[in-house]
Chimera marker file (.cmm) of the C-alpha trace (Angstrom):
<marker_set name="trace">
<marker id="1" x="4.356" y="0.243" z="-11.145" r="1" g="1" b="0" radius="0.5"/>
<marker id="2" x="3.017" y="-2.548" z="-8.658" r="1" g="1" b="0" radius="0.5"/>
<marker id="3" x="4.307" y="-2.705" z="-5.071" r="1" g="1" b="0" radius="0.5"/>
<marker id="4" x="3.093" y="-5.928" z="-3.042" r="1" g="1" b="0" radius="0.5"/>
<marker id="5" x="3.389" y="-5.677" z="0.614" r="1" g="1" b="0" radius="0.5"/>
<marker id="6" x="3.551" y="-8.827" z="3.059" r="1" g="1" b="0" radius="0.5"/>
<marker id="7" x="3.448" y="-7.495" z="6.199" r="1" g="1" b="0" radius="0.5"/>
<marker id="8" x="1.299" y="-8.213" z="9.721" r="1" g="1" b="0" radius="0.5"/>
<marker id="9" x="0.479" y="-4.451" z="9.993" r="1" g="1" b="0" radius="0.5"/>
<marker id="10" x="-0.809" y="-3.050" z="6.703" r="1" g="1" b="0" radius="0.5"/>
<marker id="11" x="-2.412" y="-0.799" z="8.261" r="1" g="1" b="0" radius="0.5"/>
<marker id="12" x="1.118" y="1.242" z="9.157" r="1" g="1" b="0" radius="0.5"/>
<marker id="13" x="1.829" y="0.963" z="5.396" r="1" g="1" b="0" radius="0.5"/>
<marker id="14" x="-1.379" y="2.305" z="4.129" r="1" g="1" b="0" radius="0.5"/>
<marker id="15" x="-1.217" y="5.241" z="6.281" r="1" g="1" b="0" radius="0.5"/>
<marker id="16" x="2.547" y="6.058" z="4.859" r="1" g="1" b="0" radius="0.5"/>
<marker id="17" x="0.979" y="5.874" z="1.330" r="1" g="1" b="0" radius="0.5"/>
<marker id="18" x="-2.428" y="7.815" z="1.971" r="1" g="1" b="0" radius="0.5"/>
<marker id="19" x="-0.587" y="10.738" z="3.716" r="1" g="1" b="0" radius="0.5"/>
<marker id="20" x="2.012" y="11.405" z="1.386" r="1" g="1" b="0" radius="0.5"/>
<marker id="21" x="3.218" y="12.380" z="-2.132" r="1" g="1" b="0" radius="0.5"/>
<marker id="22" x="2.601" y="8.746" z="-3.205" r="1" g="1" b="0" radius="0.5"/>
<marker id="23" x="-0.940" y="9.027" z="-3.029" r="1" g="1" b="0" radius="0.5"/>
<marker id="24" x="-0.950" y="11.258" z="-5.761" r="1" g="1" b="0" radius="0.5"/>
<marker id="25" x="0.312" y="8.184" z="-8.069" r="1" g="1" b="0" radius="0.5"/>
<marker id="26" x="-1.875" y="5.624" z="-6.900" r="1" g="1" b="0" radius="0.5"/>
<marker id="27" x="-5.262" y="8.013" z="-7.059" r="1" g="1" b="0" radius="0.5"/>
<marker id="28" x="-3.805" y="9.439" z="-10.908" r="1" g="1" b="0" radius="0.5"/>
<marker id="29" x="-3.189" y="5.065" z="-11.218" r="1" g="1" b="0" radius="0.5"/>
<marker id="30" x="0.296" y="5.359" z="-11.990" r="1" g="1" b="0" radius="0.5"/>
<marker id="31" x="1.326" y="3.063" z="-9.213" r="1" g="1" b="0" radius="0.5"/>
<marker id="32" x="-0.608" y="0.243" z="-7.626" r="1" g="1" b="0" radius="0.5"/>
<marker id="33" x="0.215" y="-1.125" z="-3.879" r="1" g="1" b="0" radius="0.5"/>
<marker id="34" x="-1.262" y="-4.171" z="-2.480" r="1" g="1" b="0" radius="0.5"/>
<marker id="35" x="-1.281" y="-5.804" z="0.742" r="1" g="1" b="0" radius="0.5"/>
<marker id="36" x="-1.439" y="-9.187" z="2.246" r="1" g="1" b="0" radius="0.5"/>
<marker id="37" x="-1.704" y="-9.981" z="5.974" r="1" g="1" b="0" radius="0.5"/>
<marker id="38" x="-0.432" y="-13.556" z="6.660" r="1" g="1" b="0" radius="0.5"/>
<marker id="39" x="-2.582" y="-14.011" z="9.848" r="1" g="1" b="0" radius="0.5"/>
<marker id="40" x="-5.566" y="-13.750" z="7.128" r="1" g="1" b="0" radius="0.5"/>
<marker id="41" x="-3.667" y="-17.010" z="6.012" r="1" g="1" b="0" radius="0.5"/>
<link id1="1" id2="2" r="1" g="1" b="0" radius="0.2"/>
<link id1="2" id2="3" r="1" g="1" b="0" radius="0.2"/>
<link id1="3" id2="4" r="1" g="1" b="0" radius="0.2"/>
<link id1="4" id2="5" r="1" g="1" b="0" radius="0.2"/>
<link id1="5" id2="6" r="1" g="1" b="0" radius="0.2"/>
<link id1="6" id2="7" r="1" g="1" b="0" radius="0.2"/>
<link id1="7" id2="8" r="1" g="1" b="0" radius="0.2"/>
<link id1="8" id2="9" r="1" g="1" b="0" radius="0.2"/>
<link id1="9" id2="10" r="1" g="1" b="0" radius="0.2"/>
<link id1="10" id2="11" r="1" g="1" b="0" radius="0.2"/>
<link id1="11" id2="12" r="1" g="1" b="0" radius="0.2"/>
<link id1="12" id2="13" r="1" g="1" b="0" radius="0.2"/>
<link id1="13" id2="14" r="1" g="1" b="0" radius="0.2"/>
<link id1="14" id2="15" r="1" g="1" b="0" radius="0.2"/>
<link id1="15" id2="16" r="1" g="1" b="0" radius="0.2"/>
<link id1="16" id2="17" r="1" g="1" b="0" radius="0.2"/>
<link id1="17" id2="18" r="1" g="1" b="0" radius="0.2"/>
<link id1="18" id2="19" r="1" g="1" b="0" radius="0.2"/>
<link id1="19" id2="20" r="1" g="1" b="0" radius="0.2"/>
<link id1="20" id2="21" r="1" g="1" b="0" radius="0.2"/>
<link id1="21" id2="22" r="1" g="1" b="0" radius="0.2"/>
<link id1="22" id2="23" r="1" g="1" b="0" radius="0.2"/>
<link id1="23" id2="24" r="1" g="1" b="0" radius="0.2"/>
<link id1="24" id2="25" r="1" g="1" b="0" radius="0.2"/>
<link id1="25" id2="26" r="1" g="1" b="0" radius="0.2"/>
<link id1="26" id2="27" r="1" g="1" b="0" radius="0.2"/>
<link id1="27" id2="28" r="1" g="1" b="0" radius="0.2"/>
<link id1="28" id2="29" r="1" g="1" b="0" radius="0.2"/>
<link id1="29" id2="30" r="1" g="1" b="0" radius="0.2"/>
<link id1="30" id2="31" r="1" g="1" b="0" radius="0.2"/>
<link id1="31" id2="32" r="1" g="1" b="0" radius="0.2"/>
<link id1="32" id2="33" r="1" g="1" b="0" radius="0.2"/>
<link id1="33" id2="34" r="1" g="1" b="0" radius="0.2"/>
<link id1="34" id2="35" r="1" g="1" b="0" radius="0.2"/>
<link id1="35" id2="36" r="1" g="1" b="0" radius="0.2"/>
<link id1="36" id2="37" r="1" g="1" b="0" radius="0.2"/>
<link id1="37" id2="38" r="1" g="1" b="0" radius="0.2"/>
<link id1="38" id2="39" r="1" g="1" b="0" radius="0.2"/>
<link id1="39" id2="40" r="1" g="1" b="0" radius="0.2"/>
<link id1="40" id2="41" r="1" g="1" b="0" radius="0.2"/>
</marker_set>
């Protein structure tokens, strides 16, 4: 499962998904989040 984020504080995001139950799936690569800052744009 892929999850794309657009968003102008990933960093918020990333914590939610490093400090919960989801990291489980994305370290065992059952689900796959990305994220894109527009500012980079």
């Amino acid at each position: 499962m892929k999850f794309t984020f657009v968003t102008l504080f990933p960093h918020i995001i990333e914590g939610y998904f490093s400090d919960s139950i989801l990291s489980r799936a994305i370290e065992s690569k059952l689900m796959y989040v990305d994220f894109y800052n527009p500012r980079d744009y």
